[in-house]
N, C-alpha and C positions, 0 to 999 in steps of 0.2 A: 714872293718865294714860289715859283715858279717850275723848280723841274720837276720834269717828266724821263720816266726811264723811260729808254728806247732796247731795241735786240740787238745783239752785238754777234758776229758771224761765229759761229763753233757752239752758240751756244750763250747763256749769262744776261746779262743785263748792262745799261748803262747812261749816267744818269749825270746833268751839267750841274755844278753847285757854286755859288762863290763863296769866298770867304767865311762872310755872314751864317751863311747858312750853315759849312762847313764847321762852324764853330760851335751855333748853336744845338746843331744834331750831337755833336760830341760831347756837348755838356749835358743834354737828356739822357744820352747811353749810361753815359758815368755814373751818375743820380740813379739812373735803373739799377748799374751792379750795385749802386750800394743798398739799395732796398732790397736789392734778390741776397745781397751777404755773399759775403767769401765763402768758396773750397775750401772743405777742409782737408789739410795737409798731412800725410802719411807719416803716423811716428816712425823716429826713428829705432830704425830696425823692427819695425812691424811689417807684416806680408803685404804690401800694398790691393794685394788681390780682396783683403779681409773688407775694404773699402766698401766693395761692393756689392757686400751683401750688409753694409751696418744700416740699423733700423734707421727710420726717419721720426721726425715726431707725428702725434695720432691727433692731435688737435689742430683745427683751422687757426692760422695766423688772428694776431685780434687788429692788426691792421687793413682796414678794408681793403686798400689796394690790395696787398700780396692775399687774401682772402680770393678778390679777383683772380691774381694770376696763379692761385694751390686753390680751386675750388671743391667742394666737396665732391666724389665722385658719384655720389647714390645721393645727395641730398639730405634734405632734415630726418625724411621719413627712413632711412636705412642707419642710424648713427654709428652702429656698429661694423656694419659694412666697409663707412666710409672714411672711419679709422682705421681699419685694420688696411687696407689701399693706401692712403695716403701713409702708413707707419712703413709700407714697401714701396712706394714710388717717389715720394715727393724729392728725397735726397738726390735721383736722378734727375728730374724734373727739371730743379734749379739749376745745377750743371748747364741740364741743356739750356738754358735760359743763359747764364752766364756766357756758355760759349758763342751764342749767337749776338750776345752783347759786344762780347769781345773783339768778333770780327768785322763786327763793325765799326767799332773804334780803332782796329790795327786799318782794316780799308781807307779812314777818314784821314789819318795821319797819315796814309802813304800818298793821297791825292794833297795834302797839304805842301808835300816836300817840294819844292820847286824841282821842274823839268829838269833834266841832261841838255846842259847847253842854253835854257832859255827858251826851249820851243814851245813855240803854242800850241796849245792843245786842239782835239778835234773831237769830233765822233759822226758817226756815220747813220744814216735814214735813208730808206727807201732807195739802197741804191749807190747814192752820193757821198760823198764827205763833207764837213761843211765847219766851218770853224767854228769857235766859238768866241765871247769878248775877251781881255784880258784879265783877270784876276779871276777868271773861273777855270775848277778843276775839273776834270772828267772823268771821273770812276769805272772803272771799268768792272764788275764783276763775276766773278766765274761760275759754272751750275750750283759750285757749292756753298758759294758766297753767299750767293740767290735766295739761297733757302735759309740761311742765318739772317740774313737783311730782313724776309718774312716774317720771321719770329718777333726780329726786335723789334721790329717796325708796330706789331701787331702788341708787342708786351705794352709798346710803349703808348700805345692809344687806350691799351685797357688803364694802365694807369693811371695817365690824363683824366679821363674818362670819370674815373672814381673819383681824382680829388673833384672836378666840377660839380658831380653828383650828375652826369650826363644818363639818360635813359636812350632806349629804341624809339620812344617816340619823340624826341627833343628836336626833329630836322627839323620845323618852324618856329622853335621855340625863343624866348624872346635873348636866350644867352648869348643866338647868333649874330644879335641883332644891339649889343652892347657900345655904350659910346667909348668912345679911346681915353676917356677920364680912371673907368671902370679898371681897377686891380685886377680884373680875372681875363682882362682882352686878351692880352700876351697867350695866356694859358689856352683860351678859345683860339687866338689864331693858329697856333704849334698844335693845337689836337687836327684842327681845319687841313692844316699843310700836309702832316706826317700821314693822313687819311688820305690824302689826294696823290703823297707818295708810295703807298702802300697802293691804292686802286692800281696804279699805274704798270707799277711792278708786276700785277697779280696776272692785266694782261698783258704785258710782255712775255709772259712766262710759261702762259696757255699756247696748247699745244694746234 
């Protein structure tokens, strides 16, 4: 699992995937929304606007992950602080999680749909154009895409991240270094990839 994004001319990113891969990135998005939880939806006949000022809740998730991704803002030492912030932000928060989820998953399906016509796909470096093999799609995404791909990309490493129990200091650590018997490989290669797709992205994107 191998791409790498590249710059795309006006601006965005853009990045080769097959199948596989496209498959498996869209089953992790998925699993994310549903950790992060559905929007909730505007009674009917309520002011939609009242939305956005409804409280959130004051206490940390007791799931580690989403602890990870709604972390305290002030820490142990401020408790009070860090609830009354999180009772005003979190419900935003997740939104924006969600929606960077989400466009990730409408981008996935749309490179999923076969071309107009059959044609093969391309993308362009340094210049050139340059094909790609057959069964791979080419993503192309826009500034705004860009910044939603970052998020997800980033939610979804913290996530990994936590079920492995992975720390700051794990790069030597023997998790990387797992035999292919091992039930956690999978989980180690997909945090390995989607890090390597995130690095990639982050300079493409640098100015």
């Amino acid at each position: 699992m191998a791409g790498q994004f590249e710059p795309v001319k006006g601006g965005g990113a853009a990045v080769a995937l097959d199948e596989i891969e496209i498959s498996i990135l869209r089953s992790l998005v998925v699993q994310l929304l549903e950790l992060v939880g559905p929007g909730d939806e505007p009674v009917e006949g309520e002011d939609p606007l009242a939305a956005l000022f409804a409280e959130g809740p004051s206490e940390p998730p007791s799931d580690p992950a989403l602890a990870r991704l709604f972390p305290d803002a002030y820490g142990e030492k401020e408790p009070d602080f860090s609830s009354e912030f999180r009772r005003f932000t979190e419900n935003d928060l997740r939104a924006r999680k969600r929606d960077d989820a989400l466009a990730v998953v409408r981008t996935l399906d749309e490179a999923a749909a076969p071309a107009p016509g059959g044609a093969t796909p391309s993308t362009r470096k340094a210049g050139r154009r340059k094909r790609v093999p057959s069964g791979v799609a080419v993503l192309r995404l826009s500034p705004e895409d860009s910044q939603h791909w970052l998020g997800a990309l980033n939610d979804l490493r913290l996530t990994i991240g936590t079920r492995l129990e992975v720390s700051d200091e794990d790069e030597n650590n023997e998790l990387y270094r797992l035999p292919d018997e091992d039930p956690r490989k999978p989980m180690v290669m997909a945090y390995l990839w989607l890090g390597a797709l995130q690095e990639t992205l982050v300079e493409t994107l640098m100015p």
